[in-house]
C-alpha positions in Angstrom: -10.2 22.1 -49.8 -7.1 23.8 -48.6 -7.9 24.5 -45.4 -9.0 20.5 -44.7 -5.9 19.5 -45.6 -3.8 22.3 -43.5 -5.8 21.0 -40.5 -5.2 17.2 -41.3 -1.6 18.4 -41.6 -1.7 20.2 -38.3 -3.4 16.9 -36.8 -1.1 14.4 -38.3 1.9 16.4 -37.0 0.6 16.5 -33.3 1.0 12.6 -34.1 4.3 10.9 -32.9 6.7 9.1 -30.8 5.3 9.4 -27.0 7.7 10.7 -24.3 9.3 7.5 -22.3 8.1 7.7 -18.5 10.2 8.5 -15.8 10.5 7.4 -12.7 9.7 10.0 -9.8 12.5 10.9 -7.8 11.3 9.3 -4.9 11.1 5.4 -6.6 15.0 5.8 -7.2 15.7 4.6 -3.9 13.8 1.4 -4.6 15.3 -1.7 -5.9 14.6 -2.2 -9.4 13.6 -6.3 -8.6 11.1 -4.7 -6.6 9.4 -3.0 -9.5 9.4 -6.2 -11.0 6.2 -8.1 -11.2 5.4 -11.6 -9.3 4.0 -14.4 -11.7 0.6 -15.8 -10.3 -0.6 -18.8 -12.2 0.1 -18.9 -15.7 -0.6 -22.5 -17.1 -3.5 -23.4 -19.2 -6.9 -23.1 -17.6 -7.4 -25.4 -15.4 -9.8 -28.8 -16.1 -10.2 -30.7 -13.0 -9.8 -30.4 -9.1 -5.9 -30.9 -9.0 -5.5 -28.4 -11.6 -7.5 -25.7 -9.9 -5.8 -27.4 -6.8 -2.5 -26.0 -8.3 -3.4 -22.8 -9.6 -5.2 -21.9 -6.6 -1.8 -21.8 -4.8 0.9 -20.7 -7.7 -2.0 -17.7 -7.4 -1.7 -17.2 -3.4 2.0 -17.6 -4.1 2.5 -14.8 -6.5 -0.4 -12.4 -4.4 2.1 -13.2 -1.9 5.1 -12.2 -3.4 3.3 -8.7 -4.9 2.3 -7.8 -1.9 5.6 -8.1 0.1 6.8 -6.1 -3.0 4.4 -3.6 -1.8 5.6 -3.7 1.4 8.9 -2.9 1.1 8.5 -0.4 -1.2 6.2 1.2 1.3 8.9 0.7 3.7 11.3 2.5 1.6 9.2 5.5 0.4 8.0 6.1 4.2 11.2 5.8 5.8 12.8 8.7 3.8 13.2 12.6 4.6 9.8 13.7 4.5 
């Protein structure tokens, strides 16, 4: 019975608070509103053709937005010594 509760205690003290990420050294360079993310469509789902009308595009929008995001970062991480 001993042992079981020497390994749970070993277990549990593995347990705790999780390093916080880092950026690598290379994303420093970057803008952090680039590292933010773009909204696509966030309303309720939609009901009828106008709605789907509507989300259909704040959705285009936002892909639009991520993916100039990417772009420029791309720009910047490429364009550095390599």
């Amino acid at each position: 019975m001993r042992l079981c509760l020497l390994c749970c205690a070993l277990l549990l003290s593995a347990c705790g608070r999780q390093n916080e990420p880092t950026l690598r050294p290379e994303l420093h360079n970057v803008p952090p509103d680039l590292l933010q993310a773009c909204p696509g469509y966030l309303g309720p789902r939609p009901q009828d053709e106008g709605q789907i009308s509507d989300a259909l595009v704040a959705e285009h929008a936002g892909r639009l937005c991520a993916n100039g995001k990417l772009a420029a970062i791309d720009e910047i991480l490429n364009a550095g010594p390599r």
